[in-house]
C-alpha positions in Angstrom: -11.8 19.1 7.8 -8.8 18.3 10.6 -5.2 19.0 8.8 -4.5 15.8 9.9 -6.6 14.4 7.3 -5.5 16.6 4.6 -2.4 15.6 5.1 -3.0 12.0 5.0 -4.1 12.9 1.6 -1.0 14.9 0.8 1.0 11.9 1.9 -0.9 9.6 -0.1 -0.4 12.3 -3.6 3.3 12.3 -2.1 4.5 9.3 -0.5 7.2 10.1 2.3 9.4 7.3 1.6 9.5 8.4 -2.2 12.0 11.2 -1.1 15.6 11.8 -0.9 17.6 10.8 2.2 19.0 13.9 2.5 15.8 15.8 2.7 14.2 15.6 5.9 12.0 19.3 5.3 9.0 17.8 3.9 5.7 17.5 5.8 4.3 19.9 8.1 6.7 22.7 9.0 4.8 24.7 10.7 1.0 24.4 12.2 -1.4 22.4 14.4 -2.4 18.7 12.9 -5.9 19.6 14.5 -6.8 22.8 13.2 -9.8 23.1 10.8 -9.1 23.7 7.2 -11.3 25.4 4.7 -8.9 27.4 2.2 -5.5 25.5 0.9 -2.7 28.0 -0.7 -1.0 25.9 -3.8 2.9 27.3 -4.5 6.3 26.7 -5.3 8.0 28.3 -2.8 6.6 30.2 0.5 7.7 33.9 -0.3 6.6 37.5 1.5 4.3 37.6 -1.5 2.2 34.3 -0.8 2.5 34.5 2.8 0.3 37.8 2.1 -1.8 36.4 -0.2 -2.6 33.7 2.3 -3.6 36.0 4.7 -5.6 38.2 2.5 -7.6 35.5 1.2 -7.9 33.8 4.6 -5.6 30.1 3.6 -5.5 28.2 6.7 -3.2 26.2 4.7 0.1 26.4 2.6 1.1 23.2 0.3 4.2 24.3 -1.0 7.1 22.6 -3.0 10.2 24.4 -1.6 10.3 24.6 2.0 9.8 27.8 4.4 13.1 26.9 6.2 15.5 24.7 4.6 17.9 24.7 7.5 17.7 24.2 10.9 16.7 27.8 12.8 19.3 29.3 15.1 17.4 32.4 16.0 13.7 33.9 14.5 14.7 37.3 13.6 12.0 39.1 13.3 13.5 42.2 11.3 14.3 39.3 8.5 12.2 37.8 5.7 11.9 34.5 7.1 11.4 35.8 11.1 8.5 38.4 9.6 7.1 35.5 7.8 6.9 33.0 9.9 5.7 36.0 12.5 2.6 36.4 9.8 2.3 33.1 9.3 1.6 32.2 13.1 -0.5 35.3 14.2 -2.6 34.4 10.9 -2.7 30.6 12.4 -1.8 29.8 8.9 -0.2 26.2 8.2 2.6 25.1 5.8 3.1 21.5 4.3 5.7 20.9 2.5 6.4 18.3 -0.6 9.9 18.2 -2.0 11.5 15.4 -3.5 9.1 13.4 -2.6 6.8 15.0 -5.2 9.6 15.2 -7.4 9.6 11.6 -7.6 6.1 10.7 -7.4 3.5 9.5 -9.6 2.3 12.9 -11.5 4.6 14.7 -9.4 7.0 17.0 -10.8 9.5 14.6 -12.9 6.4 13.0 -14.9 4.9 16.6 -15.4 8.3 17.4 -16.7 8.5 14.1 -18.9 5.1 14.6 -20.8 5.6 18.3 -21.6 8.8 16.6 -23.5 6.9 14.3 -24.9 7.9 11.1 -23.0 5.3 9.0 -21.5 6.5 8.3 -17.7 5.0 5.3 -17.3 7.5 4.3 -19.4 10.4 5.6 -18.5 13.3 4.5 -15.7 14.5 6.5 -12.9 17.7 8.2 -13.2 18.6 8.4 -9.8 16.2 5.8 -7.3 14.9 6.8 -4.0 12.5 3.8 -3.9 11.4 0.3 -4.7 8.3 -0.3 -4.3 7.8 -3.9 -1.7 5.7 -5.8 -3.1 3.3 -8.4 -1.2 0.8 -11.7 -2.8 -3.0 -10.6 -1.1 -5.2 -13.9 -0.8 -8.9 -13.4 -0.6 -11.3 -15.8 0.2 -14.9 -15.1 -0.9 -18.5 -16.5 -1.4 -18.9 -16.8 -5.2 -21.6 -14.6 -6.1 -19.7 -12.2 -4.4 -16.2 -12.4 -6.5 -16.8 -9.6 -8.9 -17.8 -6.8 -6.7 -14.4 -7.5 -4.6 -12.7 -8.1 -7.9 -13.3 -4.4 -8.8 -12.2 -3.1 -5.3 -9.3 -4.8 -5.3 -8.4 -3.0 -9.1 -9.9 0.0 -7.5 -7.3 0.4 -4.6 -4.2 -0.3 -6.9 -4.5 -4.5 -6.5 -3.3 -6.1 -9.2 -1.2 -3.5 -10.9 1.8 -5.4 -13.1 3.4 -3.2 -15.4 1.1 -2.0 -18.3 -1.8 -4.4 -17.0 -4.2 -4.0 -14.2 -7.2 -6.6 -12.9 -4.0 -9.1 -12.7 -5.7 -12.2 -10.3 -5.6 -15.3 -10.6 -8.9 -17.3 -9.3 -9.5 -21.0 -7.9 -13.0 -22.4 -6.9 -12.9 -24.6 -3.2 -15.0 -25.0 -0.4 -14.6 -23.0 2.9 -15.8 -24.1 6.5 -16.4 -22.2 9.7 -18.7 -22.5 13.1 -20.0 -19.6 13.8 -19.7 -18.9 17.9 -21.5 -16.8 20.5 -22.0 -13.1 19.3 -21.7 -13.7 16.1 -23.9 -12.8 13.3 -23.1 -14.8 10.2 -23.9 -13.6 6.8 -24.2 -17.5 5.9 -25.3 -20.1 8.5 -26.2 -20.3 12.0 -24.2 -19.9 15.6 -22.4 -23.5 16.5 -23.8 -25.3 13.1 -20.5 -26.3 11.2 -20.8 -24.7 7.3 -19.8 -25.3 4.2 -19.6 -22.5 1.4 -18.9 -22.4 -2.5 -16.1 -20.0 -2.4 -13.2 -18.5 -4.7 -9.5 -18.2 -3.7 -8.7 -14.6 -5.4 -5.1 -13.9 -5.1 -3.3 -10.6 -6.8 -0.1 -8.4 -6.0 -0.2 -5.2 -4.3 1.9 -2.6 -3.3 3.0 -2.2 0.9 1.7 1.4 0.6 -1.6 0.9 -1.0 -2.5 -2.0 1.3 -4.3 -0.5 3.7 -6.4 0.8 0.6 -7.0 -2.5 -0.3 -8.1 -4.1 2.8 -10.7 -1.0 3.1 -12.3 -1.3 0.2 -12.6 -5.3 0.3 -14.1 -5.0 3.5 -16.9 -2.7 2.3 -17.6 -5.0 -0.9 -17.1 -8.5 1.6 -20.2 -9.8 2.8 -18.4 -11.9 6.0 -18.0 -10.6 9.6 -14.7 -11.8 9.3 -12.8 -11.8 6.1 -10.1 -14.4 5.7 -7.1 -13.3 4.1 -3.3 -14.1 3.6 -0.4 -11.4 3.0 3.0 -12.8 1.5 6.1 -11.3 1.0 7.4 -11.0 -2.5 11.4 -10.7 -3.6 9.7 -9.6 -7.1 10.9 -6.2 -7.8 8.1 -3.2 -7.4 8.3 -0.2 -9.3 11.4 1.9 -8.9 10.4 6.0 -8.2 13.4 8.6 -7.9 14.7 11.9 -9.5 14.8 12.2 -13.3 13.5 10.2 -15.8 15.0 8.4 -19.3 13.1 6.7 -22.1 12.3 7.0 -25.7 10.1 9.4 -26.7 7.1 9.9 -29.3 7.3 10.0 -32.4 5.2 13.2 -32.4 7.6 15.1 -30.0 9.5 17.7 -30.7 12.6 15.8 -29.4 11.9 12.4 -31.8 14.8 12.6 -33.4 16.9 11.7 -30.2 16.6 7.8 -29.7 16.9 8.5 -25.5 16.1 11.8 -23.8 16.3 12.5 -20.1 14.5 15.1 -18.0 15.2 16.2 -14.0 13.2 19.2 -13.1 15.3 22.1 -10.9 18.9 21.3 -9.8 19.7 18.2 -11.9 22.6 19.0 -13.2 24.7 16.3 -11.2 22.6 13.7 -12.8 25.0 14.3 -16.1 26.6 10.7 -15.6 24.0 9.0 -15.0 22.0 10.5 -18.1 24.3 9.3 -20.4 25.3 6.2 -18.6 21.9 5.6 -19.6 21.9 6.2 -22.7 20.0 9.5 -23.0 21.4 11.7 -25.7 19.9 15.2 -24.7 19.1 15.7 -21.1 16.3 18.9 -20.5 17.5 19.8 -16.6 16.0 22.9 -14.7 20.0 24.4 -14.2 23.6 22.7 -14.0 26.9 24.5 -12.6 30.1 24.7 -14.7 31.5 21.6 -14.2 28.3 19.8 -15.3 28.4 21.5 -18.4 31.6 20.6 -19.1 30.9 16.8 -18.2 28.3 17.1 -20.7 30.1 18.8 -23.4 32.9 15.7 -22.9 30.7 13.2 -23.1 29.0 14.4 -26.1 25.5 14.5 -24.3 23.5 17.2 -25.4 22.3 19.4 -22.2 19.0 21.9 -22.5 19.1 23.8 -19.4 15.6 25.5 -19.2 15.5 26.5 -15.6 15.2 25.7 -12.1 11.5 27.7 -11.8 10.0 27.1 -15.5 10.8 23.0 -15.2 9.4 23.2 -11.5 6.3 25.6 -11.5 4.7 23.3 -14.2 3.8 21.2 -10.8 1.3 23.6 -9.3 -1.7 23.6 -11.6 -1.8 19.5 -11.5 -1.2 19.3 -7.6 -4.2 22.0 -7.6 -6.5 20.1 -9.6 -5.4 16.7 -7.8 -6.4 18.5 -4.2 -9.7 19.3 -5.9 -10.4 16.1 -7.2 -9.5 14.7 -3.8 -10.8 17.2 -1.1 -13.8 18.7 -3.3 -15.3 20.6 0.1 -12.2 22.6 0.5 -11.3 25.8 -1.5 -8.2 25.4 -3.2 -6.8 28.5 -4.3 
């Protein structure tokens, strides 16, 4: 498999646009988008230690969390950490992608691995600090009635119709469709140049910008028509909003029931104090926070669990390794 295309499914585990404007590291750092892969390298940060493991079990590919350079490169040292690395790395023709806050924010990225190990369910939780709304567009199918449930169940399969808790949200209405069939065409109903007139269903259902291209894939593999008529509108409804941290109530089993609100924000959330408690969370579990974060906290009377950067960040690994094999099953993910 071409990078290219593992990356496609990197991007899609770890949207782009989910991350912070300020962090413009993630992606490929360092590699060819056309080189074959066989062996991905899972981590949390790109040391001398996984660079070498890398090599000595032959990765042709490093996902990691923290990036290999954070800053822009004024020289490659080569008697350095980072110039030997990156050295290794290169001679070894070994690739490095990187997610950051992107996966922070994502969808069973890092914040919702965080949430659920402190008992909050993150589907149900808000955002403590946004990095994106999700745009949100009407989709407008038109198809032959015996055909409506098998593109019903694309559409949910691609991420169609996903409001809130509920999914498989459409709404249906029965009509007749016409079309003439011209020269080269060959109709899955009716003949070239004969005017016809189908029983067919108006399906329409909300879907998010980045999962459209999803959608209109697996619609077209469950359409019967050459040509599949469709509208796309664009929606002022709010999407889902993904970002850094999360807030919400949690269970009743947790450890942490007693606290009506309780925020989380895996690594360096400790300047996410205010907006914790503006929130109403009354402990907030954070990976570290400096002095004067502390001090916020103690002022505000919000009770701060600082249980650090690595151990509320490293939790990530083992799910974005099973969610590579679930997704790429012919590559070795080590």
């Amino acid at each position: 498999m071409k990078l290219k295309a593992v990356i496609q499914v990197l991007n899609r585990i770890a949207p782009p646009q989910y991350a912070c404007s300020w962090d413009k590291q993630i992606g490929l750092q360092l590699g060819d988008k056309h080189a074959a892969i066989k062996k991905i390298l899972v981590t949390l940060d790109v040391t001398s230690q996984i660079v070498d493991k890398a090599v000595r079990q032959k990765a042709d590919l490093i996902v990691a969390h923290h990036a290999l350079f954070f800053r822009p490169l004024e020289n490659i040292d080569l008697h350095q950490p980072l110039g030997r690395n990156i050295a290794k790395l290169l001679k070894n023709n070994i690739a490095v992608f990187v997610a950051h806050t992107n996966l922070d924010a994502a969808p069973d990225g890092v914040n919702w691995a965080l949430a659920r190990r402190s008992g909050l369910e993150p589907e149900q939780c808000e955002a403590l600090e946004p990095t994106y709304r999700e745009r949100l567009y009407k989709y407008v199918v038109f198809v032959p009635r015996d055909n409506v449930e098998a593109v019903h169940a694309a559409i949910a399969a691609a991420g169609g119709g996903h409001i809130g808790r509920y999914t498989d949200c459409t709404f249906r209405q029965e009509g007749t469709g016409t079309f003439r069939p011209l020269a080269g065409t060959q109709p899955y109903i009716g003949k070239q140049y004969q005017l016809e007139k189908v029983n067919e269903t108006r399906i329409e259902t909300i879907i998010a910008e980045e999962k459209f291209g999803d959608l209109l894939n697996a619609v077209r593999v469950k359409h019967p028509y050459e040509e599949i008529a469709y509208d796309l509108y664009p929606l002022k409804n709010s999407g889902r909003t993904y970002g850094i941290g999360l807030v919400g109530k949690p269970d009743k089993n947790s450890q942490y029931a007693r606290y009506k609100k309780i925020a989380v924000c895996s690594g360096s959330g400790g300047s996410l104090v205010q907006k914790a408690y503006d929130k109403g969370a009354e402990l907030f579990i954070v990976g570290e926070a400096g002095y004067h974060d502390q001090l916020l906290a103690e002022e505000l009377g919000l009770e701060l669990k600082i249980c650090g950067h690595r151990e509320t960040e490293e939790i990530i690994v083992p799910v974005l390794k099973q969610k590579l094999k679930n997704e790429l099953p012919e590559l070795e993910i080590l």
